[in-house]
DSSP file (Angstrom, degrees, kcal/mol; ACC not computed):
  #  RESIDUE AA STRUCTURE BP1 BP2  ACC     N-H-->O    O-->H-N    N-H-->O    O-->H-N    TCO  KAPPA ALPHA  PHI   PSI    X-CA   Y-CA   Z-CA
    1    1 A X     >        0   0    0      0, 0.0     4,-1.3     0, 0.0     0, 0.0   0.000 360.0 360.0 360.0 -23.4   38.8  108.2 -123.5
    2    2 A X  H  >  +     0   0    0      2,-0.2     4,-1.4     1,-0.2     5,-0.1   0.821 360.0  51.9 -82.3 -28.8   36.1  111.2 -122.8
    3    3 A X  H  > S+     0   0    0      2,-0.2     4,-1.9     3,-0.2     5,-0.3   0.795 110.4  46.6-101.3 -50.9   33.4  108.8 -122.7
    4    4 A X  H  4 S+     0   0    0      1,-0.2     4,-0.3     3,-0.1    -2,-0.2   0.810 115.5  50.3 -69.0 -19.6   35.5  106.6 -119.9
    5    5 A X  H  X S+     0   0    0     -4,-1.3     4,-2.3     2,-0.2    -2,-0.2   0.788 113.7  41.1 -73.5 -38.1   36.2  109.9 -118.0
    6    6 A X  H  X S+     0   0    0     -4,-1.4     4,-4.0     1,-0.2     5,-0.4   0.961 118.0  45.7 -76.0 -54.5   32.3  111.2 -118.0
    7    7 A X  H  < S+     0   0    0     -4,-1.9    -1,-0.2     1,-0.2    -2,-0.2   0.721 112.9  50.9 -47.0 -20.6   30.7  107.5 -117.1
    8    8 A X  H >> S+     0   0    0     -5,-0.3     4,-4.1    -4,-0.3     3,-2.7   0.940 117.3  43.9 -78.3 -54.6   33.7  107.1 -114.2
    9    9 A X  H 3X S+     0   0    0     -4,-2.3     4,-3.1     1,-0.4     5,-0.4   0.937 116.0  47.5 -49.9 -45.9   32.3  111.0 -113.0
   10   10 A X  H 3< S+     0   0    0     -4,-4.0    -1,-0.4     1,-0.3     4,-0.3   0.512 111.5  45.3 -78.1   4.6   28.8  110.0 -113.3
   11   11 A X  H <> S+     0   0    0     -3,-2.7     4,-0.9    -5,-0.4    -1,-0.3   0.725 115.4  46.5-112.3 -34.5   29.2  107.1 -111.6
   12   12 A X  H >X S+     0   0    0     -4,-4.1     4,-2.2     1,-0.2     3,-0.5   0.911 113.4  56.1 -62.9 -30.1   31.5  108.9 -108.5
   13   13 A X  H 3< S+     0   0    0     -4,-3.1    -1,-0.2    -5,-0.3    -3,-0.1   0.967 105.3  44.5 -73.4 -50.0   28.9  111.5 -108.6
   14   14 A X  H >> S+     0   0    0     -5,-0.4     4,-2.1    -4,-0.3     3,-0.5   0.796 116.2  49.8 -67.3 -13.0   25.7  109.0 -107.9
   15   15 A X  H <X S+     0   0    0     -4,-0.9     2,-2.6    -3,-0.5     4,-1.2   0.905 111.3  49.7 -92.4 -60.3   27.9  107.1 -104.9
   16   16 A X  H 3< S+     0   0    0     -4,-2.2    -1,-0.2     1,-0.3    -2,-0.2   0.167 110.9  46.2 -83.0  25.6   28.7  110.5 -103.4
   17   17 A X  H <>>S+     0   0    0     -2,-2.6     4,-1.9    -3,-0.5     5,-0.5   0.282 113.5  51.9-141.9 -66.3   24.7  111.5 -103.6
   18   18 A X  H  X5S+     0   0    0     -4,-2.1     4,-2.3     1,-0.2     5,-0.3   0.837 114.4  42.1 -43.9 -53.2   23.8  107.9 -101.9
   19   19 A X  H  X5S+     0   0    0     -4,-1.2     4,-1.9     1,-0.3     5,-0.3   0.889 120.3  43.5 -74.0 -43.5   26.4  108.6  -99.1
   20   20 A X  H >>5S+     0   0    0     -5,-0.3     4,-2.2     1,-0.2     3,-1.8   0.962 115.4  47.9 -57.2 -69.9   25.0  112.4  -98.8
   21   21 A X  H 3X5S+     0   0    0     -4,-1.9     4,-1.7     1,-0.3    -2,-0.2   0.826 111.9  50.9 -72.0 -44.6   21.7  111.0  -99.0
   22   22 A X  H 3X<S+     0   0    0     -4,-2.3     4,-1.8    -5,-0.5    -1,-0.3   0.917 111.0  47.3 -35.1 -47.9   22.7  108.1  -96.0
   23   23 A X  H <X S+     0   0    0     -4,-1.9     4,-1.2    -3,-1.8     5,-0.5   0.972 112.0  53.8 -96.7 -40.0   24.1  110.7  -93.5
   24   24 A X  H >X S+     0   0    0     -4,-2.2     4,-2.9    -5,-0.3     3,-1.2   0.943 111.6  43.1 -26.6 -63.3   20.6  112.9  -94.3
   25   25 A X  H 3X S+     0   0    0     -4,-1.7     4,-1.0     1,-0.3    -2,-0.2   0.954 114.1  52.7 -91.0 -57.6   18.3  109.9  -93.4
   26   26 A X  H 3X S+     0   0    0     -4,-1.8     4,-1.7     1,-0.3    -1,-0.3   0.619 114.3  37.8 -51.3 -46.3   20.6  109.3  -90.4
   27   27 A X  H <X S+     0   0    0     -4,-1.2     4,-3.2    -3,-1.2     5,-0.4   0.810 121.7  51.3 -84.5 -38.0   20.4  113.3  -88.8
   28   28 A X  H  X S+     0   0    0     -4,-2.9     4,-1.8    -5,-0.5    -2,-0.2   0.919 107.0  48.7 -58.0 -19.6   16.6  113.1  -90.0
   29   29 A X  H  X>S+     0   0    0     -4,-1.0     4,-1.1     2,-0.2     5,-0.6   0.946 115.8  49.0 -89.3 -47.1   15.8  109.7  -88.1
   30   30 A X  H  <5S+     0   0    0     -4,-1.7    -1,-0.2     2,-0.2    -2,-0.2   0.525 102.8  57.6 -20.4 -37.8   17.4  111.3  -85.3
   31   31 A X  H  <5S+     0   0    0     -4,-3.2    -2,-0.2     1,-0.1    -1,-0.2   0.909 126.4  17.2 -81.6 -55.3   15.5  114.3  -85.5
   32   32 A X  H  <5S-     0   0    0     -4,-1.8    -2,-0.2    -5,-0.4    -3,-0.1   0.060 104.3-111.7-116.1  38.7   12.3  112.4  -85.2
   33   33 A X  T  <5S+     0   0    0     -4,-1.1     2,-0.2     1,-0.1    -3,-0.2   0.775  71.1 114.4  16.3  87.1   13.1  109.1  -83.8
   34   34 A X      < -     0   0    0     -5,-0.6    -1,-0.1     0, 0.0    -2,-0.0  -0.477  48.9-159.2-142.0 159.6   12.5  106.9  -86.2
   35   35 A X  S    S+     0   0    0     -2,-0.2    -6,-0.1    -3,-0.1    -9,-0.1  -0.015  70.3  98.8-145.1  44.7   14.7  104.7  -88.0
   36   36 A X  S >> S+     0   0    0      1,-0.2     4,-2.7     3,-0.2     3,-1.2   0.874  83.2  45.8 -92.6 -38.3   12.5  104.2  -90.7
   37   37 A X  H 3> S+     0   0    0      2,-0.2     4,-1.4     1,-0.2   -12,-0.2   0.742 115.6  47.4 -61.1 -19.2   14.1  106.8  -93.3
   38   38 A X  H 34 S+     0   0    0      2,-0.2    -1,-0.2   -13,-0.2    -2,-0.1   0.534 116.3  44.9 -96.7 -22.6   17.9  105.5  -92.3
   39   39 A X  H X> S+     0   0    0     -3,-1.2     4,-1.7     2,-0.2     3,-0.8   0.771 116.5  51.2-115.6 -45.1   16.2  101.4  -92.9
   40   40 A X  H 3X S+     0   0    0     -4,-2.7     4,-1.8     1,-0.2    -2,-0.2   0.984 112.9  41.5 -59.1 -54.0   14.4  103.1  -96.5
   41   41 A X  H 3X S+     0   0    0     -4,-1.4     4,-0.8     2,-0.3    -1,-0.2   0.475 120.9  46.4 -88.8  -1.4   17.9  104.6  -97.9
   42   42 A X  H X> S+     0   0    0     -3,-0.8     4,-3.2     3,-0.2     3,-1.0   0.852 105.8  54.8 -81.0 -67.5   19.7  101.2  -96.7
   43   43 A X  H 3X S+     0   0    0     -4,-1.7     4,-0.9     1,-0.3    -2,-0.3   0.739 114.7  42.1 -55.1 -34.3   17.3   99.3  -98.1
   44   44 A X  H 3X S+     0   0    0     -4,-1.8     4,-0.7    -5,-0.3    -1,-0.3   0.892 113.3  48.6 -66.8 -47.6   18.1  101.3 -101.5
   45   45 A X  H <X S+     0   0    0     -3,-1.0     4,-3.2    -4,-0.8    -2,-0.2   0.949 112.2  47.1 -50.8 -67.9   21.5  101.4 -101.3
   46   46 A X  H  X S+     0   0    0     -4,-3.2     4,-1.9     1,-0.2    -3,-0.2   0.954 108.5  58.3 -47.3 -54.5   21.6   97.7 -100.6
   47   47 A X  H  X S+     0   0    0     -4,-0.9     4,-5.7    -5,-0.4    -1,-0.2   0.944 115.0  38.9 -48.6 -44.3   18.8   97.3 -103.8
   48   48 A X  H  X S+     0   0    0     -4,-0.7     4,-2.0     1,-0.3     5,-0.3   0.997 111.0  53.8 -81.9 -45.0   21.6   99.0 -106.2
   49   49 A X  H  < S+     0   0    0     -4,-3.2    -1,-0.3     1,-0.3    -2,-0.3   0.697 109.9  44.4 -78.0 -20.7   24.3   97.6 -105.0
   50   50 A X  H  X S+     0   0    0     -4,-1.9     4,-3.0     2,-0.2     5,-0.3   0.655 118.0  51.4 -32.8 -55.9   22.8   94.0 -105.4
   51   51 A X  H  X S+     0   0    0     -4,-5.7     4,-2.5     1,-0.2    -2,-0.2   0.994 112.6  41.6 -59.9 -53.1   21.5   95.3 -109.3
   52   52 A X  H  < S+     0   0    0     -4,-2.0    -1,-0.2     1,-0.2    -2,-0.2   0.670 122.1  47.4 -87.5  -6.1   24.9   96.7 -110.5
   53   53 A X  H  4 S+     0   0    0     -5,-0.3    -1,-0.2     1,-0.1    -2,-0.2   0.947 120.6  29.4 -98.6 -22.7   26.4   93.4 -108.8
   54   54 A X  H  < S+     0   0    0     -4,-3.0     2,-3.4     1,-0.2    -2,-0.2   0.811  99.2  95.4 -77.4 -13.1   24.1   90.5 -110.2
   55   55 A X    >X  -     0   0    0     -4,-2.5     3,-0.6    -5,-0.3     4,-0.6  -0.143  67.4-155.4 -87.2  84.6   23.4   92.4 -113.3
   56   56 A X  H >> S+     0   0    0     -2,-3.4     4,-1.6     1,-0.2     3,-0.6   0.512  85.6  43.6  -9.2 -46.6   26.1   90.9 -116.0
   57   57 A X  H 3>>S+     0   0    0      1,-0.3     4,-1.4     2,-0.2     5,-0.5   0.975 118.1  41.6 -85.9 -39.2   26.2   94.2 -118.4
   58   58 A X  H <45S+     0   0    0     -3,-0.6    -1,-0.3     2,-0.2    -2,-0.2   0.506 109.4  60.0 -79.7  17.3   26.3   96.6 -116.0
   59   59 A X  H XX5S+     0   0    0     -3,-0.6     4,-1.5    -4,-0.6     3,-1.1   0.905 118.0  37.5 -54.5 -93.6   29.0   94.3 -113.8
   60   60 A X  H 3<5S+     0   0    0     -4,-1.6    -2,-0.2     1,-0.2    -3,-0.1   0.246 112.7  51.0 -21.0 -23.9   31.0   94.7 -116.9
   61   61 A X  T 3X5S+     0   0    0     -4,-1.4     4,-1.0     2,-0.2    -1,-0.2   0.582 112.5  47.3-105.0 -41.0   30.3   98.1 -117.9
   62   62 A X  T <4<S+     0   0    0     -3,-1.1    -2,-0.2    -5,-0.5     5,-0.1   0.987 115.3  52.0 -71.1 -47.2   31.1   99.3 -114.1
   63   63 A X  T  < S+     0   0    0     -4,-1.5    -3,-0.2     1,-0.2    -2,-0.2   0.978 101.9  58.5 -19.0 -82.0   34.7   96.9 -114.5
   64   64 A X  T  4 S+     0   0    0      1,-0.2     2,-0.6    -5,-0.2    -1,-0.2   0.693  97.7  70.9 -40.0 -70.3   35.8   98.5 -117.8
   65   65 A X  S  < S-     0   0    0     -4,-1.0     2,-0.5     1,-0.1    -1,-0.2  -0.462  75.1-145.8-106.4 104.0   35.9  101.9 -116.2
   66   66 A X        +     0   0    0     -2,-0.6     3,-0.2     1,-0.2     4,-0.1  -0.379  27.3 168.6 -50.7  95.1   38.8  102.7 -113.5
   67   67 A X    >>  +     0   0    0     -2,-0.5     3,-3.4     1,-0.1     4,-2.1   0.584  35.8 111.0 -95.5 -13.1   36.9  105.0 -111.2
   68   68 A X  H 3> S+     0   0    0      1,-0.4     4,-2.6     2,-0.2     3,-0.2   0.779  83.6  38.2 -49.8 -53.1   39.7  105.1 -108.2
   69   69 A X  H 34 S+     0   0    0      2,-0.2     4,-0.5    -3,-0.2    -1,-0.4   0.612 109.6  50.4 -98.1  21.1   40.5  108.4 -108.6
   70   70 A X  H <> S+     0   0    0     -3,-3.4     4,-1.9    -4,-0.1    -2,-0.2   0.751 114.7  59.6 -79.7 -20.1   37.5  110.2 -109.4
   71   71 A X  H >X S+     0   0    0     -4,-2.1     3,-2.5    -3,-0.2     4,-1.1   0.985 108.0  43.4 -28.3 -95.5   36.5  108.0 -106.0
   72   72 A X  H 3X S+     0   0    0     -4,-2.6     4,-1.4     1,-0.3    -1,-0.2   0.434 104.8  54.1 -62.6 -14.8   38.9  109.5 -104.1
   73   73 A X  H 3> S+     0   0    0     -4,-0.5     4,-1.6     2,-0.2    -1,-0.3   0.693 114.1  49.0 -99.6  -9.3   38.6  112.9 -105.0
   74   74 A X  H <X S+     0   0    0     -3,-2.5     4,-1.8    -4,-1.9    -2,-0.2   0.858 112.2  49.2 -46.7 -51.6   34.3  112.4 -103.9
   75   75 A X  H  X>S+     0   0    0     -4,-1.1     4,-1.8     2,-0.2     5,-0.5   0.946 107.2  51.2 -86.8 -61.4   35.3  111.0 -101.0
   76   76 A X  I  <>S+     0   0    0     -4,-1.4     5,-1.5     3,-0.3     4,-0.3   0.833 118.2  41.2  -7.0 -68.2   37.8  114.0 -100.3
   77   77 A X  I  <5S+     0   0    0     -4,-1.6     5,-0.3     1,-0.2    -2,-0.2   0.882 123.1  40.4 -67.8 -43.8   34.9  116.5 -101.0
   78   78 A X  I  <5S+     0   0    0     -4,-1.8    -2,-0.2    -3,-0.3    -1,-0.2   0.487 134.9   1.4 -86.4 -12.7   32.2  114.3  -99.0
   79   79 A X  I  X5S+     0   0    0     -4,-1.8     4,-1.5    -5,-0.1    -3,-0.3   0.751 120.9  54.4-169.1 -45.7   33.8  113.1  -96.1
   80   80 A X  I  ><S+     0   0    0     -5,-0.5     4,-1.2    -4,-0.3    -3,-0.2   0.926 117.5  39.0 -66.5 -67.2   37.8  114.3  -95.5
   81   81 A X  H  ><S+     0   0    0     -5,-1.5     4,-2.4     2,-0.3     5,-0.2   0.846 118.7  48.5-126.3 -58.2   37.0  118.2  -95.8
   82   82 A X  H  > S+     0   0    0     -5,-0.3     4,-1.2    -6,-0.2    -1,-0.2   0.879 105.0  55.3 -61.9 -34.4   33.6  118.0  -93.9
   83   83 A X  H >X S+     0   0    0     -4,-1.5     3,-1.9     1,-0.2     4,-0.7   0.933 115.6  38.9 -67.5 -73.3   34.7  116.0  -90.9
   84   84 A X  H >X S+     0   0    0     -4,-1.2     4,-1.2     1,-0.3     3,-0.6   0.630 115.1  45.3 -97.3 -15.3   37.3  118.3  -90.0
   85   85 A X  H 3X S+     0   0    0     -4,-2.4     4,-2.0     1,-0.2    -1,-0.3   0.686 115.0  53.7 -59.2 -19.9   35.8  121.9  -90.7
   86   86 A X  H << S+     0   0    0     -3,-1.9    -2,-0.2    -4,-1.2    23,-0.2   0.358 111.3  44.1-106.6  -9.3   32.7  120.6  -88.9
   87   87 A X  H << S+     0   0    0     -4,-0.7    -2,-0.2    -3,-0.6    -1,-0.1   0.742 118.6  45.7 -81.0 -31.8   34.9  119.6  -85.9
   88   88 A X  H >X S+     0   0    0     -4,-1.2     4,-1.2    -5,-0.2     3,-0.7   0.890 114.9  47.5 -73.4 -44.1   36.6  122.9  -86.3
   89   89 A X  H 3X S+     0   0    0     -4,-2.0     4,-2.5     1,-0.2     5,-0.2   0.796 108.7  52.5 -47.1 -46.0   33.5  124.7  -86.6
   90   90 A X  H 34 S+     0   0    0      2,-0.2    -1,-0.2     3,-0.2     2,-0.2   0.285 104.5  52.3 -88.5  25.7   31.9  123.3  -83.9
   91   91 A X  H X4 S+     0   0    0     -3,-0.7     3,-1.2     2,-0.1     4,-0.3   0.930 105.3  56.3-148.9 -91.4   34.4  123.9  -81.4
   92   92 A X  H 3X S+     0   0    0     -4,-1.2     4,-2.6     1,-0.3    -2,-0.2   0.207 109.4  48.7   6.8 -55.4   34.5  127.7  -82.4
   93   93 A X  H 3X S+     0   0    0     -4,-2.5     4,-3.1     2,-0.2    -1,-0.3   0.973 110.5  52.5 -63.5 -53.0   30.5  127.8  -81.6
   94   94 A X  H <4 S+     0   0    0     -3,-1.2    -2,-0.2     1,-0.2    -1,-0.2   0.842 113.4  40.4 -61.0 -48.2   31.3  126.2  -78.6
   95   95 A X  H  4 S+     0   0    0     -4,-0.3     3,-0.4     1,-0.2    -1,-0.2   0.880 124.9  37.4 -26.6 -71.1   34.0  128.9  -77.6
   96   96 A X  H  < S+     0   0    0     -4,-2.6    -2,-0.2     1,-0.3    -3,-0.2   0.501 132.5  21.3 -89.6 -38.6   32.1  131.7  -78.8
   97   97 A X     <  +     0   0    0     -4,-3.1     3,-0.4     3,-0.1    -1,-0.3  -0.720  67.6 157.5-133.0  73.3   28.4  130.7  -77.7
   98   98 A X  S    S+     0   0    0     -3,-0.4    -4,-0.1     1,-0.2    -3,-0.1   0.554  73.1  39.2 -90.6  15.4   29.1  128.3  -75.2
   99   99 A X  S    S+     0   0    0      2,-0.1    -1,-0.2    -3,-0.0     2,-0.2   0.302 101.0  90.7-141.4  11.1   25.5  128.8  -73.5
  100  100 A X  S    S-     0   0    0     -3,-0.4    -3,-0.1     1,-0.2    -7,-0.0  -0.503  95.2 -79.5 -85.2-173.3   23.6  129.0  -76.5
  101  101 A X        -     0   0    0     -2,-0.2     2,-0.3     1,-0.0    -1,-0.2  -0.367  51.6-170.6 -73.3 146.3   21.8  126.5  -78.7
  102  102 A X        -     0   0    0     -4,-0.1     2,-0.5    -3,-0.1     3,-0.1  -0.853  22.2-118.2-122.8 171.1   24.6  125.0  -80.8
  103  103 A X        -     0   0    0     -2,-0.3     5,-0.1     1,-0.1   -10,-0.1  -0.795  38.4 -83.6-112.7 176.8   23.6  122.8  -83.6
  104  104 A X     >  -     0   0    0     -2,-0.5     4,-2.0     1,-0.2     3,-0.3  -0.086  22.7-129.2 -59.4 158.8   24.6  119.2  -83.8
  105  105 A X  H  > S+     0   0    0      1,-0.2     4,-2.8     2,-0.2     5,-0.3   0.816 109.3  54.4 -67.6 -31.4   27.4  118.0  -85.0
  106  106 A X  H  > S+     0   0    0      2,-0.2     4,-0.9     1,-0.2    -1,-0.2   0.645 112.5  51.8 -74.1 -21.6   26.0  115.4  -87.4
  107  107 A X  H  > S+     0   0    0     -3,-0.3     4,-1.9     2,-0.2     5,-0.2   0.914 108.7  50.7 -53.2 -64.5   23.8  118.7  -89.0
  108  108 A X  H  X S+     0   0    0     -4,-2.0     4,-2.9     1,-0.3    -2,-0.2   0.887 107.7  48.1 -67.3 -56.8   26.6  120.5  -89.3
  109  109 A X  H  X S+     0   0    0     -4,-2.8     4,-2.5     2,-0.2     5,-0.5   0.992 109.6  57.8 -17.8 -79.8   28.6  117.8  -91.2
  110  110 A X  H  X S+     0   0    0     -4,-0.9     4,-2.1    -5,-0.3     3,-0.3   0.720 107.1  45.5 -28.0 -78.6   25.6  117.3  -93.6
  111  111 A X  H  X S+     0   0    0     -4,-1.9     4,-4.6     1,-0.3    -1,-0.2   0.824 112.9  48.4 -49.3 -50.7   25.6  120.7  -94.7
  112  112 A X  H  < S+     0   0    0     -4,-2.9     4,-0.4    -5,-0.2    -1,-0.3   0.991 114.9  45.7 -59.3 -47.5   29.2  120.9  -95.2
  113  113 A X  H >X S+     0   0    0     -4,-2.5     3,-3.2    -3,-0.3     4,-2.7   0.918 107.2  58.1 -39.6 -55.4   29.2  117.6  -97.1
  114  114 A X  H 3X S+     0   0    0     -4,-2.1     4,-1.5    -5,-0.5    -1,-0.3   0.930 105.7  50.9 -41.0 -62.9   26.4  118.7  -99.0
  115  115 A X  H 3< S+     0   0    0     -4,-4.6     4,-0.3    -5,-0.2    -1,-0.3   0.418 106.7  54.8 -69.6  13.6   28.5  121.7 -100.0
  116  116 A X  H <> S+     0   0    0     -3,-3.2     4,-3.1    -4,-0.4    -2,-0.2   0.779 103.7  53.2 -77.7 -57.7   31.2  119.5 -101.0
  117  117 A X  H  X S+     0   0    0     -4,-2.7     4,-1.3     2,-0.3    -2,-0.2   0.559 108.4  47.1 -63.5 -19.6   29.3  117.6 -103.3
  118  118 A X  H  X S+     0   0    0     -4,-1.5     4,-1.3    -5,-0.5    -1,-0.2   0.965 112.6  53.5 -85.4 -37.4   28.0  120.4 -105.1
  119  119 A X  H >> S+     0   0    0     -4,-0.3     4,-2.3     2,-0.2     3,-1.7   0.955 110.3  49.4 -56.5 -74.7   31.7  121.7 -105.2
  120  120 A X  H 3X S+     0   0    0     -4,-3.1     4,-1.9     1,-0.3    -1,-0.2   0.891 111.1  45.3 -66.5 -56.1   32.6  118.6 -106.6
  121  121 A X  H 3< S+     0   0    0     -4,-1.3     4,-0.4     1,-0.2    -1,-0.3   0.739 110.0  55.4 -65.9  -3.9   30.0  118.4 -109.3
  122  122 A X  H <X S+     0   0    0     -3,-1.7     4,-1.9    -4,-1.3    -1,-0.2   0.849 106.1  46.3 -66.9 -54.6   30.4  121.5 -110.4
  123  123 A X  H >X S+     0   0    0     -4,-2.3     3,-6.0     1,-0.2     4,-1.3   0.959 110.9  56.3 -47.0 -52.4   34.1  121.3 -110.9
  124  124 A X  H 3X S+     0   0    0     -4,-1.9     4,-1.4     1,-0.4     3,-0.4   0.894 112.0  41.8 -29.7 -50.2   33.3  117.8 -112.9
  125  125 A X  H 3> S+     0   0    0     -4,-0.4     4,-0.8     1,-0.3    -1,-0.4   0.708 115.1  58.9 -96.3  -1.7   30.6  119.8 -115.5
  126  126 A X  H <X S+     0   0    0     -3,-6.0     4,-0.8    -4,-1.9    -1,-0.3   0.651 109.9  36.8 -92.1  10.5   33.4  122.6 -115.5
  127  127 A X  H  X S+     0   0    0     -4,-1.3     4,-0.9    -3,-0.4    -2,-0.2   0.356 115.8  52.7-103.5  12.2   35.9  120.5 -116.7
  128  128 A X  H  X S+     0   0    0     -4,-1.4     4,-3.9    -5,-0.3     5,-0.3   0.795 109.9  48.8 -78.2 -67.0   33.6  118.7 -118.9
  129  129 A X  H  X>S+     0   0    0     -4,-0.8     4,-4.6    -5,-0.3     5,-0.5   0.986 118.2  42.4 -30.6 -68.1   32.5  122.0 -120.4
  130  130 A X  H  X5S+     0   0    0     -4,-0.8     4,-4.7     1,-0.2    -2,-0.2   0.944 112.2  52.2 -41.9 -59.2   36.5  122.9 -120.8
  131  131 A X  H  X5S+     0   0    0     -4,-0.9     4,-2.3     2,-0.3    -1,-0.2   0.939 115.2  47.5 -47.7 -53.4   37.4  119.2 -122.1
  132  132 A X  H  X5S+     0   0    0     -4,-3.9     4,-0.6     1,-0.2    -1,-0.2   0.991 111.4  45.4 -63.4 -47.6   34.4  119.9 -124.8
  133  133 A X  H  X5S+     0   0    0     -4,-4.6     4,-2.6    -5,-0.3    -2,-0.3   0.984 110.0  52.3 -58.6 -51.2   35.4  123.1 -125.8
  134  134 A X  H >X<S+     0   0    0     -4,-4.7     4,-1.1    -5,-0.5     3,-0.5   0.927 113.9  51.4 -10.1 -87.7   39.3  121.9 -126.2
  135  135 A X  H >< S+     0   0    0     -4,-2.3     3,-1.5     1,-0.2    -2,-0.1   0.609 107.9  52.7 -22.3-117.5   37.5  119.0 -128.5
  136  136 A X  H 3< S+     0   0    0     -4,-0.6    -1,-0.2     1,-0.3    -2,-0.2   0.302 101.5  52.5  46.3 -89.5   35.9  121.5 -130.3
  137  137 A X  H <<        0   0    0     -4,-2.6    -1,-0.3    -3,-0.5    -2,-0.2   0.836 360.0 360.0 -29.8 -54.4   38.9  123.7 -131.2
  138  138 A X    <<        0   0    0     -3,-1.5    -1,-0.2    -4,-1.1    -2,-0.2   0.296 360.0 360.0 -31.6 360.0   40.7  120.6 -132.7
């Protein structure tokens, strides 16, 4: 059962680093108008998501192992928590500095996400850490 628990983490961890890594190409193609980094990290995304589905073991291998809620609690950390602290945030700056430079909203997001995801893989390798030590005692 620890083996179906890390491969489910490692697997929420690597969709939650494409999605980070999506909403990056997105502020950066923005930044220099382009939309050649936003059409590279599709074009990646798409590429994996095409291997893990035509490729039989790792079809099978992704199947065996119920990921929903380590899903949901990525998604939570990446996306639920940043959109609204980075609405909340930016409507503070706005208050506060309302005739200085603010920064975008879609920056601000990133960053928080970004710090979501690290929050989240952190907990992940400290309850991995715990779970081993547990094991361990036994």
């Amino acid at each position: 059962m620890q083996n179906v628990r890390r491969y489910a983490d490692i697997i929420a961890s690597l969709e939650g680093l494409m999605w980070l890594s999506l909403a990056w190409s997105i502020s950066l193609s923005v930044h220099i108008g382009s939309t050649e980094p936003t059409l590279a990290i599709l074009l990646v995304i798409g590429a994996l998501v095409v291997f893990s589905w035509a490729h039989r073991p790792l079809r099978y291998l992704l199947h065996r192992y119920h990921i929903r809620k380590r899903r949901t609690d990525m998604w939570i950390h990446i996306l639920a928590l940043p959109l609204l602290l980075a609405m909340f945030f930016h409507i503070m700056l706005a208050a506060l500095l309302s005739s200085a430079w603010l920064p975008p909203k879609m920056l601000l997001f990133n960053i928080l996400a970004s710090a979501g995801w690290a929050t989240y893989v952190m907990t992940l390798f400290i309850k991995f850490v715990i779970h081993g030590l547990k094991a361990k005692t036994k």
